[in-house]
C-alpha positions as CSV (number, residue, x, y, z in Angstrom):
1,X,-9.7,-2.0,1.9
2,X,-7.5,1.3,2.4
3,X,-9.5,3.5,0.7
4,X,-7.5,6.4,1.5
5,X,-4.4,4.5,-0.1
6,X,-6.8,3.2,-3.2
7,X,-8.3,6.5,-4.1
8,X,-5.1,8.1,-4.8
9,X,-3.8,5.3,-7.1
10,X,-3.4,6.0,-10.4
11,X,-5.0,4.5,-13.6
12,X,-4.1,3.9,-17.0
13,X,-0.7,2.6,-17.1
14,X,1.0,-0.5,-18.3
15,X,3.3,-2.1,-16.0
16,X,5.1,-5.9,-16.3
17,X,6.9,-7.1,-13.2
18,X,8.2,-10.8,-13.4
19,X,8.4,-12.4,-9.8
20,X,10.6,-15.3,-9.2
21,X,9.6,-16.3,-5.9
22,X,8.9,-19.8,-5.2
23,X,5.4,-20.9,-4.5
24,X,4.0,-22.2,-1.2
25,X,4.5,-26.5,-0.9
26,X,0.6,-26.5,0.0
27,X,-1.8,-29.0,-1.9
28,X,-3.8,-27.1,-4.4
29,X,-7.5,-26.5,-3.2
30,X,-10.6,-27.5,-5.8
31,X,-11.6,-24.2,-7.3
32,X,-15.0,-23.4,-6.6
33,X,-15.1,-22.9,-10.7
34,X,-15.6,-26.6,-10.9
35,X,-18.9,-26.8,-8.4
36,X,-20.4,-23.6,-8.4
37,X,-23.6,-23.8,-10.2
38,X,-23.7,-22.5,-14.4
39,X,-26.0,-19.5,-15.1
40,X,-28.7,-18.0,-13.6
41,X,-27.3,-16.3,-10.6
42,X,-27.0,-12.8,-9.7
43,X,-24.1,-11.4,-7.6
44,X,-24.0,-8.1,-6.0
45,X,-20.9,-6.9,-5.7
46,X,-20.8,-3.0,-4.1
47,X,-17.3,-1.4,-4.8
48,X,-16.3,1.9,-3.9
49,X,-16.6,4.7,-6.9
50,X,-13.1,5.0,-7.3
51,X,-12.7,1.8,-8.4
52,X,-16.2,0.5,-10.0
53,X,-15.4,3.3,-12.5
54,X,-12.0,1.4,-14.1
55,X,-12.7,0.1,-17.5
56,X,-10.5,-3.0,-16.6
57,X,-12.9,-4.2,-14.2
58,X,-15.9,-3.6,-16.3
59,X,-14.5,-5.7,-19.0
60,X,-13.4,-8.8,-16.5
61,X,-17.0,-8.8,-15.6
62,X,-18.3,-8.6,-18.9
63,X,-16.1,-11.7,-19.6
64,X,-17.1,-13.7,-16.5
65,X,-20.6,-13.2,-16.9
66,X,-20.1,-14.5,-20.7
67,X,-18.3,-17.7,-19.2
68,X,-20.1,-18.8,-16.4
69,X,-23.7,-17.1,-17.7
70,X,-24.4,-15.6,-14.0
71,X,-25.3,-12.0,-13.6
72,X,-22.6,-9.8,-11.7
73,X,-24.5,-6.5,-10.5
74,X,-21.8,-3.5,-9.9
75,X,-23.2,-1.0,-7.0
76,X,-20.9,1.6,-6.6
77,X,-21.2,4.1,-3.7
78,X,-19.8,7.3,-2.7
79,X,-15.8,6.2,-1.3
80,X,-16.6,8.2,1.9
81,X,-20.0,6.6,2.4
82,X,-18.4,2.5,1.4
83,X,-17.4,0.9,5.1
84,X,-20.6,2.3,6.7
85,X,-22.9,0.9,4.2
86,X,-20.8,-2.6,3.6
87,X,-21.2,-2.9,7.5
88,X,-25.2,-1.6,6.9
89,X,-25.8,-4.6,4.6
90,X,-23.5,-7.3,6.6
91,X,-25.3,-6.4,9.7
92,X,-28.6,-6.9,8.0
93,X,-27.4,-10.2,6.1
94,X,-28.5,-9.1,2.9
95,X,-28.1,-7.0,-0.2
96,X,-24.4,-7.8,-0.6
97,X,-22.5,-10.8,-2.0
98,X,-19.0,-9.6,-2.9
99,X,-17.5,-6.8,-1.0
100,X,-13.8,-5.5,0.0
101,X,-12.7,-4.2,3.7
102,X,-14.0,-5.0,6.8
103,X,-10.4,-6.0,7.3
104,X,-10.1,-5.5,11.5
105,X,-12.7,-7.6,12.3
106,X,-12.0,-9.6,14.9
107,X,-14.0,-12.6,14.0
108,X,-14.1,-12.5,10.0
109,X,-15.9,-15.5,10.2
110,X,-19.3,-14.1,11.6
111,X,-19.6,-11.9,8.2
112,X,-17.6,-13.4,5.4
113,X,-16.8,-17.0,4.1
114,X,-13.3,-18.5,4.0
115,X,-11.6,-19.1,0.7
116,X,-10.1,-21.6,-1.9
117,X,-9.0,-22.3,-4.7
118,X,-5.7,-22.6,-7.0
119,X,-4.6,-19.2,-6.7
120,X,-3.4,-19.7,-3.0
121,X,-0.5,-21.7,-4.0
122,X,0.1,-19.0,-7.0
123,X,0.6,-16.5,-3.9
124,X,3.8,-14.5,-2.8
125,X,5.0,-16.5,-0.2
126,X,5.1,-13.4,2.0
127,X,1.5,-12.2,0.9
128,X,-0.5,-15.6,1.7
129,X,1.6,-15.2,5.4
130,X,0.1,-11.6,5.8
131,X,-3.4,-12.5,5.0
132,X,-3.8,-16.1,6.4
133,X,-5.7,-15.3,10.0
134,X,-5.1,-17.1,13.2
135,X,-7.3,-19.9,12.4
136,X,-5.3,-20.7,9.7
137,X,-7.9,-19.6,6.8
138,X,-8.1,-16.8,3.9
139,X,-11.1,-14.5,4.2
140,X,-10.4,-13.0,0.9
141,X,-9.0,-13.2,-2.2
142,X,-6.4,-10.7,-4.1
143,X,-8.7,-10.2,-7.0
144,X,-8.0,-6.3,-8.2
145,X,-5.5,-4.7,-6.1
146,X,-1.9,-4.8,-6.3
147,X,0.7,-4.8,-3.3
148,X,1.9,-1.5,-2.6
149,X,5.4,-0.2,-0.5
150,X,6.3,3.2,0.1
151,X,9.7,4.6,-0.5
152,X,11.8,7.5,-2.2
153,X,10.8,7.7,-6.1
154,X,13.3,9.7,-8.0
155,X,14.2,10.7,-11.2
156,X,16.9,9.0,-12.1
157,X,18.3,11.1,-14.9
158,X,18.0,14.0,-12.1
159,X,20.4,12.3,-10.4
160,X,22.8,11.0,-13.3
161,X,23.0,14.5,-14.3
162,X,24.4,15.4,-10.8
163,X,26.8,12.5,-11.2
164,X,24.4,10.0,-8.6
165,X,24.3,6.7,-10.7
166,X,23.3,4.5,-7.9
167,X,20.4,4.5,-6.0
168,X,21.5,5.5,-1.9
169,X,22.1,2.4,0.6
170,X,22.8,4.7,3.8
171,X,21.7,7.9,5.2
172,X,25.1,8.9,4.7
173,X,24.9,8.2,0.8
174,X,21.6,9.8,0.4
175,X,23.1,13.1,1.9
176,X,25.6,12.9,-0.7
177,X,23.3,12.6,-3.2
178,X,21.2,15.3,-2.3
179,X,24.0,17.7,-2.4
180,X,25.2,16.6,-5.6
181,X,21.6,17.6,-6.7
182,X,21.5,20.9,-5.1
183,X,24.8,21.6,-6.6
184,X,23.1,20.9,-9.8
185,X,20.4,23.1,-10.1
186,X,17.4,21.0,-8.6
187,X,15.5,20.1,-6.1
188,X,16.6,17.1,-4.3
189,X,13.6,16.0,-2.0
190,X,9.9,17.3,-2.9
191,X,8.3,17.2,0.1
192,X,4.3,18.6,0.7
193,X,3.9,19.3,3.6
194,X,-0.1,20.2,3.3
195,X,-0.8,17.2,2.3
196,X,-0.6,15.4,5.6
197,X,-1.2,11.6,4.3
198,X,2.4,12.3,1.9
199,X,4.5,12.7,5.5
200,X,2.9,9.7,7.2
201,X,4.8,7.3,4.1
202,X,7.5,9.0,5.5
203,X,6.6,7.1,8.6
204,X,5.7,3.8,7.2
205,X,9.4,4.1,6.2
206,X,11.0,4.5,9.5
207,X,9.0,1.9,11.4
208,X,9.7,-0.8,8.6
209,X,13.2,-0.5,9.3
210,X,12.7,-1.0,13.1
211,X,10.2,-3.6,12.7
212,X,12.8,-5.9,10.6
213,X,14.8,-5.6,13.9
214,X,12.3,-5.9,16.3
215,X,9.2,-8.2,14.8
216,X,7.4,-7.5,18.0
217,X,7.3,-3.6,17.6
218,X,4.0,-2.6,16.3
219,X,2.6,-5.4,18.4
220,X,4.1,-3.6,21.5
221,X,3.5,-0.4,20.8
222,X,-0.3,-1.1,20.3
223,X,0.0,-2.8,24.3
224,X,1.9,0.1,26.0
225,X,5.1,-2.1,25.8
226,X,6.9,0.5,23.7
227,X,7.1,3.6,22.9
228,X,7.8,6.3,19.8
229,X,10.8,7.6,21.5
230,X,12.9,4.5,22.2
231,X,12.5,2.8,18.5
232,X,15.5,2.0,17.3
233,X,17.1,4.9,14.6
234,X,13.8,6.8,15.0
235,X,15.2,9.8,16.4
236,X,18.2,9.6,13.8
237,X,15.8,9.3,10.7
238,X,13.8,12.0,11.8
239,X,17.0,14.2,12.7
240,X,17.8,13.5,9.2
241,X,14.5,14.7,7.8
242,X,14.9,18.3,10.1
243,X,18.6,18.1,8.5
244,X,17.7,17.8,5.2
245,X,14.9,21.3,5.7
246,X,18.1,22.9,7.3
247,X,20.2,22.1,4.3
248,X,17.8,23.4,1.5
249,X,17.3,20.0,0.2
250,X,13.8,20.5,0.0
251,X,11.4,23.1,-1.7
252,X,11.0,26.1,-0.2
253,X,7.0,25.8,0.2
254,X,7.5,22.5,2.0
255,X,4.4,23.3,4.2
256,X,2.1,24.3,1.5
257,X,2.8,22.3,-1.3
258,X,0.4,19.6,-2.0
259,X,1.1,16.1,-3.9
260,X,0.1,16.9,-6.9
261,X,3.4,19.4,-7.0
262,X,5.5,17.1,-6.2
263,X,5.0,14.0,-8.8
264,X,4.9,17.2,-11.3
265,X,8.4,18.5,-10.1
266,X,9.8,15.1,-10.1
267,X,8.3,13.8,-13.7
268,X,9.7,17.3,-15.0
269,X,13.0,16.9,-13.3
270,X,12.6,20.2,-11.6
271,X,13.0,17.9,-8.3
272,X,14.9,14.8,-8.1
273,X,12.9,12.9,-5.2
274,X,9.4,12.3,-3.6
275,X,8.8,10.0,-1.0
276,X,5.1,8.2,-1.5
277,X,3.5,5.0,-2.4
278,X,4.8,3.1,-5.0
279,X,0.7,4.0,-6.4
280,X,2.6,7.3,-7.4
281,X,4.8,5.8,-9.7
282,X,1.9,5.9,-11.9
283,X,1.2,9.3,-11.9
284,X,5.0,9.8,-12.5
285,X,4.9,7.9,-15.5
286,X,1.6,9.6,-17.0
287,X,2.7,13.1,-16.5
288,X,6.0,12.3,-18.0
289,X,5.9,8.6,-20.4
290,X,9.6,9.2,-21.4
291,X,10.9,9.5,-17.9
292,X,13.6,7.0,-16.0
293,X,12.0,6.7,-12.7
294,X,13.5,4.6,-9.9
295,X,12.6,3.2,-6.1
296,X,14.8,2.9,-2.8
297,X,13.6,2.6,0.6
298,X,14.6,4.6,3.4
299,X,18.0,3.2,4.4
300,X,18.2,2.1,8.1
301,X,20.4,3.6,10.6
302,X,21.6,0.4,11.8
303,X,20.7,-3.2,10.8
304,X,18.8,-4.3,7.7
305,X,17.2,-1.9,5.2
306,X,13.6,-3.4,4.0
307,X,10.6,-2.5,2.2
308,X,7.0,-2.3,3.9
309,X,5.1,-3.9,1.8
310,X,1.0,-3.1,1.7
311,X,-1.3,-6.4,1.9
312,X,-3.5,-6.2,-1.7
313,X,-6.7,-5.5,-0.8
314,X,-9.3,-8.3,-0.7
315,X,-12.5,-9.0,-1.8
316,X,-14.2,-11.2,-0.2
317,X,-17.7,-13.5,0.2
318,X,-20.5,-12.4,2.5
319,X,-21.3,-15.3,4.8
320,X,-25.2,-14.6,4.5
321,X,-24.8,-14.5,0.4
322,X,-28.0,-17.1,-0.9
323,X,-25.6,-17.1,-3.9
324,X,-21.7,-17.6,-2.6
325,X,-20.9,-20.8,-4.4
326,X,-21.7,-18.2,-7.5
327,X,-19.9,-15.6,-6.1
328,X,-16.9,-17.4,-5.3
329,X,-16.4,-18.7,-8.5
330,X,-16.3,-14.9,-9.8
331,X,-13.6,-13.9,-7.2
332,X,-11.4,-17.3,-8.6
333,X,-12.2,-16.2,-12.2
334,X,-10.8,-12.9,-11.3
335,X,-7.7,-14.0,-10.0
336,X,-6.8,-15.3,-13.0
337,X,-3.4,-14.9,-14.8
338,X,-5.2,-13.5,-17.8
339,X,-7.8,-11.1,-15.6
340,X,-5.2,-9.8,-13.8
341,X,-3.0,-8.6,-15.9
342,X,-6.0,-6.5,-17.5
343,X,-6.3,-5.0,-13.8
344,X,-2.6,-4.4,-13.2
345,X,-2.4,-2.9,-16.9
346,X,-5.5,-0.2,-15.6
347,X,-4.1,0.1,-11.7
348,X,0.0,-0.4,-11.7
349,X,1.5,-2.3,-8.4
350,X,3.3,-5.0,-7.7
351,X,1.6,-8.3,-8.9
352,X,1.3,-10.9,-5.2
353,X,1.3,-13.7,-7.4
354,X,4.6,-15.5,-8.9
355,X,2.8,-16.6,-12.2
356,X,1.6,-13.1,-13.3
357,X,3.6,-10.9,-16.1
358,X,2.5,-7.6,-16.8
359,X,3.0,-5.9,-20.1
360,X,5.3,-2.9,-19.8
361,X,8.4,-3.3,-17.4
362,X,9.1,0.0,-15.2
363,X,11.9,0.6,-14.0
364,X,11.1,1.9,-10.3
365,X,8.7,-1.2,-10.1
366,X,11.6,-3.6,-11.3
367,X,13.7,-1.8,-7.7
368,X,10.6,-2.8,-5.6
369,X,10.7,-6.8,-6.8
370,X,14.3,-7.1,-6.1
371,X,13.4,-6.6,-2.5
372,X,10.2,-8.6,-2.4
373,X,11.6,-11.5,-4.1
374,X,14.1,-11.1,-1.5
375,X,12.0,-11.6,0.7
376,X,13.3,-8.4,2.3
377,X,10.0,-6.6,3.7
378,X,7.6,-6.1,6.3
379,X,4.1,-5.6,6.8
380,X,3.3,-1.8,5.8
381,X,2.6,-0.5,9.3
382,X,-0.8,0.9,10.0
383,X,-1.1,3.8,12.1
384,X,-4.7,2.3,13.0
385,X,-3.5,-0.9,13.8
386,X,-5.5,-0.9,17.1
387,X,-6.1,2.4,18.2
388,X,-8.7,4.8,17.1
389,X,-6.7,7.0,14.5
390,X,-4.7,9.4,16.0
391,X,-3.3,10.2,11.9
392,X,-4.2,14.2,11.6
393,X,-2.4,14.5,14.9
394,X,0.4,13.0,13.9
395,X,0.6,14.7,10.5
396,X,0.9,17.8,12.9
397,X,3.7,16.9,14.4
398,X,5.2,16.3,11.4
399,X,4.4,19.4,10.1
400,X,6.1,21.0,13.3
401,X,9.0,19.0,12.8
402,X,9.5,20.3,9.3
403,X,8.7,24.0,10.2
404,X,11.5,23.6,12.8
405,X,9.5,24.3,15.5
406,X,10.1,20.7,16.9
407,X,13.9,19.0,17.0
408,X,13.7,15.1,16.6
409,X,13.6,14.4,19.9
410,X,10.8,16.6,20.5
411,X,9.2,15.0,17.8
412,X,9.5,11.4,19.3
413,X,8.0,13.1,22.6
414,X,5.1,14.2,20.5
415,X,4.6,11.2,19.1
416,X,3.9,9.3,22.7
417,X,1.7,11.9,24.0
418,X,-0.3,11.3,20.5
419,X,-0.6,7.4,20.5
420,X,-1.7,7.5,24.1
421,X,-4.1,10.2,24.4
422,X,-5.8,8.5,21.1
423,X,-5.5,5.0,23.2
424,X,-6.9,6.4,25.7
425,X,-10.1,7.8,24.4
426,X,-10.4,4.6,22.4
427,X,-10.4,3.0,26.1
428,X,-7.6,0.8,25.2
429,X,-6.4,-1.3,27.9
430,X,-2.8,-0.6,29.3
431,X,-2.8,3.0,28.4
């Protein structure tokens, strides 16, 4: 679980995506519904705050616990405090049954139970890839969370107004665009600068587009094999970003404007983009219910544009649970047509199953599906993947780079120096 991504998603919005992609040819596995045992059991599911507060989740509880007659008991810690004590209670082999994270361990199997059930086969062809391990099993089970990509979200009447009625496909077009805002009397790109997690989307962005080209990127760059400097269009899409600062494209307190700025200047049309999670759409849509909001990814420089698309988060069955027949059954009931459209209604995304259909279409969520039924994406990259987190650093760089105290290329040159000093004192070998 990405809590960092999570926390920052909002609530209380209706969203309806319809996906068309095809399901997966597999055999349907026996729901655990049909064996687990009816009534008196008692599952302890520990959630982080942020989310054991939403009323959607409260209510699919209530409604299993009326179905099956088991007892689901909801501990919510602290968000900071959740890995430490899921890892607390794993270690100790008890007082957990249901739990999310715990996602980079390398042998799931010696703390959680494998999966089934008929909502495999309801999967996103591209989501049951991501989160089917080596061994050929699911540890988990998309019960809450959406999938999540990252991406410019604009206004879209912003940009009609400057005469932009189509969302940018190259760098080139998105220059355009942005003048045509300028020239208009807004904004064109929001960017806050002091909040460092916005600029790392940026990021996400970038590698997508080189990972479509190279599969074996993030792979290679966690090895030593390659390095920040020599991906493919990174120094172009960063010397666009310093280009765009030069221009006046962006706001003027780019390095101490914070997020909360920026969906505000967007959902008031004061700015025309923002580049974040598609978890901001949300927070677009709730500070402005009227507005025409729209999503397009970062256009590569060469090759292939694509969306990164963020693996749900999964929530999954303690291996030492006295009471996992029980608790799987509550993880199948919750992944549910009907359960999770309540959960999507209370946490927008984009729904990883094909049989799912929201309530209230968005535009800027329709954009996303086009390229996910596509299949045009990638797995989000994570700056973690296998080295201790070198993120703050990074975001310091960035900051440099917008300041213009770094050029591009000085920026790819920071960007080594970063991933292999943190490899390094994560005694990684290779670096």
């Amino acid at each position: 679980m990405s809590l960092t991504r999570h926390t920052r998603v909002a609530t209380g919005l209706a969203i309806a995506v319809a996906l068309t992609a095809c399901s997966t040819s597999n055999t349907t596995q026996p729901s655990a519904s049909s064996t687990a045992p009816k009534g008196g059991q008692t599952i302890v599911y520990i959630a982080p705050s942020s989310w054991a507060s939403g009323d959607a989740l409260k209510a699919n509880i209530a409604a299993y616990e009326k179905k099956s007659g088991n007892k689901v008991t909801l501990q919510a810690v602290p968000d900071e405090q959740y890995d430490g004590i899921v890892q607390a209670r794993l270690t100790a082999g008890n007082g957990i049954d249901v739990f999310g994270g715990q996602d980079k361990v390398k042998d799931p199997a010696s703390i959680m139970l494998p999966m089934d059930g008929p909502w495999i086969n309801r999967l996103l062809p591209s989501i049951k890839e991501t989160i089917t391990k080596p061994d050929g099993k699911i540890y988990g089970v998309p019960a809450f969370d959406p999938a999540h990509s990252v991406g410019f979200l604009y206004n879209k009447d912003v940009f009609a107004k400057a005469g932009v009625n189509a969302a940018p496909t190259t760098l080139a077009e998105v220059n355009d665009a942005f003048a045509k805002v300028k020239t208009a009397g807004a904004t064109p790109f929001f960017v806050s600068g002091a909040d460092g997690w916005t600029l790392l989307q940026h990021r996400t962005g970038v590698i997508a587009n080189a990972q479509a080209a190279d599969p074996t990127l993030v792979g290679n760059l966690d090895t030593n094999k390659a390095t920040w400097s020599t991906i493919p269009g990174f120094t172009e899409e960063y010397a666009a970003l310093a280009d765009w600062v030069k221009a006046g494209y962006v706001n003027k307190d780019v390095l101490t404007a914070k997020y909360e700025a920026g969906t505000a200047a967007v959902a008031s049309g004061k700015a025309g983009a923002i580049f974040n999670g598609t978890w901001s759409i949300g927070d677009l849509v709730k500070a402005n219910p009227n507005g025409n909001f729209g999503f397009f990814p970062l256009p590569a420089v060469s090759g292939k544009t694509v969306i990164a698309l963020y693996d749900p988060s999964l929530l999954k069955v303690a291996k030492a649970s006295k009471v996992a027949d029980a608790a799987k059954d509550f993880l199948n009931f919750l992944a549910e047509p009907e359960q999770l459209t309540a959960s999507l209604d209370s946490q927008p995304g984009v729904p990883v199953y094909t049989d799912v259909k929201l309530s209230k279409p968005v535009a800027a969520f329709d954009d996303v599906t086009k390229f996910v039924t596509a299949g045009d994406v990638v797995r989000g990259f994570d700056n973690a993947s296998a080295l201790p987190s070198p993120g703050d650093d990074f975001i310091a760089a960035y900051q440099k780079l917008i300041g213009g105290k770094l050029d591009a290329a000085g920026f790819a040159a920071e960007n080594d120096k970063i991933w292999v000093s943190s490899a390094q004192k994560g005694n990684i070998p290779g670096f």
